[in-house]
C-alpha positions as CSV (number, residue, x, y, z in Angstrom):
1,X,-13.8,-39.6,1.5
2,X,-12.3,-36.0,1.9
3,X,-9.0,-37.0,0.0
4,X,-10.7,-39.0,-2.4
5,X,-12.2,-38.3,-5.8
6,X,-15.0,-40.5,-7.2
7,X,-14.6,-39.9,-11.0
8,X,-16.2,-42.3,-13.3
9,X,-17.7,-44.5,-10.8
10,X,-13.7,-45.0,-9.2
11,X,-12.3,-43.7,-6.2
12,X,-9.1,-41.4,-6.8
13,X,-6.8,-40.8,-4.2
14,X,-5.8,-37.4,-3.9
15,X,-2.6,-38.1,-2.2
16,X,-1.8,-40.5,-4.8
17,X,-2.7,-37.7,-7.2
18,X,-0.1,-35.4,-5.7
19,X,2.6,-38.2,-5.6
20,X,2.1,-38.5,-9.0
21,X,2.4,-35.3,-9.9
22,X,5.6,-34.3,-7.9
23,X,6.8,-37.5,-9.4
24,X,6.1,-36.2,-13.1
25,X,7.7,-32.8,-11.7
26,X,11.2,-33.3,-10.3
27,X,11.2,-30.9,-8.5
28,X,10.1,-29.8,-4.7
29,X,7.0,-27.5,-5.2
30,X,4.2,-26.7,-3.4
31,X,0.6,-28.6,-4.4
32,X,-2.3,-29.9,-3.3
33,X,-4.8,-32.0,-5.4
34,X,-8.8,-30.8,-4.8
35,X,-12.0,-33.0,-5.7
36,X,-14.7,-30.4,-7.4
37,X,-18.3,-31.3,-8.9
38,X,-18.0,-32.5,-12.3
39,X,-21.5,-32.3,-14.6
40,X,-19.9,-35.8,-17.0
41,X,-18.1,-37.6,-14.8
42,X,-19.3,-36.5,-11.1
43,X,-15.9,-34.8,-9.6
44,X,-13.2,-34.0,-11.5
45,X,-9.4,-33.4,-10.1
46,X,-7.9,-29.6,-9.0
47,X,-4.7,-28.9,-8.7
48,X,-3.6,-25.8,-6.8
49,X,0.3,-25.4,-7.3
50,X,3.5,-22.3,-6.5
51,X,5.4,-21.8,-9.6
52,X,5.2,-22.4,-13.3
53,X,4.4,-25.9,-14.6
54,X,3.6,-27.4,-17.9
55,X,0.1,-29.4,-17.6
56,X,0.6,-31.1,-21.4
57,X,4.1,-31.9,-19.7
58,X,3.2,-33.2,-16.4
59,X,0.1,-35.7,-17.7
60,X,2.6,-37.2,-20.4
61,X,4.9,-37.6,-17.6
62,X,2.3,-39.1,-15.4
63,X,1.2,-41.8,-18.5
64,X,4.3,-42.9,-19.2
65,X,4.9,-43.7,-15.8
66,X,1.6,-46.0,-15.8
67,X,-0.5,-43.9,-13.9
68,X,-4.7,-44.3,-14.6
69,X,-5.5,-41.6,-17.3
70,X,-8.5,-40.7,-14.5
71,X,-5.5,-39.4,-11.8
72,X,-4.6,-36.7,-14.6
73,X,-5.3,-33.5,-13.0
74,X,-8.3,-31.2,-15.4
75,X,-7.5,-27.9,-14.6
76,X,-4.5,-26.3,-12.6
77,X,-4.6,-23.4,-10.8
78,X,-1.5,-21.6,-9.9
79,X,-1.2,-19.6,-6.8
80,X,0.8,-17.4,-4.3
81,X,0.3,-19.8,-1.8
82,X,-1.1,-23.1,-0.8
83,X,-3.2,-22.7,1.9
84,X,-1.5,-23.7,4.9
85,X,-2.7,-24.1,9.0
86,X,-1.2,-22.9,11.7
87,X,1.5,-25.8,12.0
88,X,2.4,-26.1,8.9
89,X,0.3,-28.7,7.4
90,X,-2.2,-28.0,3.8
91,X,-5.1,-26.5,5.2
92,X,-7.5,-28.3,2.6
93,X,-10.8,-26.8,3.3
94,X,-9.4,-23.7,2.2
95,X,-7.9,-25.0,-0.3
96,X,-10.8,-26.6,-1.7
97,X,-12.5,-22.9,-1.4
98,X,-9.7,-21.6,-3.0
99,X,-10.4,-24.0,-6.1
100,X,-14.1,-23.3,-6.2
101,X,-13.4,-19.3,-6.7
102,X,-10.8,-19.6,-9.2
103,X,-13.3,-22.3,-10.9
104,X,-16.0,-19.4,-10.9
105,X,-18.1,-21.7,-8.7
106,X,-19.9,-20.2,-5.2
């Protein structure tokens, strides 16, 4: 259930999330989707990304293309860096720290 975001009673894919996005995107960036607590509709969809992007953009993008409304990313976050381990990979508890302290959230 790590990479999975249960919004509304549905399971959310994370991955999915980010596919989505980089689709909406076009270009090769750095991102990684992060399930947080949500008080309305129990977690609600992070996203952590390097470099400017235009949110009203991006979930236009991501509706046109069919995508469930719930996939839409609520807040992003840019930042320096997405965490990363040792070999490369998204290090994703970190990441999801990461999200909780730019949310404000301990």
């Amino acid at each position: 259930y790590s990479r999975f975001a249960k919004i509304g009673g549905e399971m959310i894919s994370l991955g999915a999330v980010e596919q989505s996005v980089l689709k909406a995107v076009q270009q090769d960036i750095e991102i990684v989707a992060i399930a947080t607590k949500d008080p309305q509709k129990g977690e609600s969809i992070v996203l952590l990304h390097q470099g400017e992007l235009d949110k009203k953009q991006i979930n236009q993008a991501m509706l046109d293309a069919g995508c469930n409304p719930l996939m839409l990313p609520k807040t992003y976050f840019m930042v320096e860096e997405v965490p990363k381990l040792g070999a490369g990979k998204t290090d994703f508890n970190q990441a999801k720290k990461l999200a909780l302290s730019l949310q404000g959230v301990s």
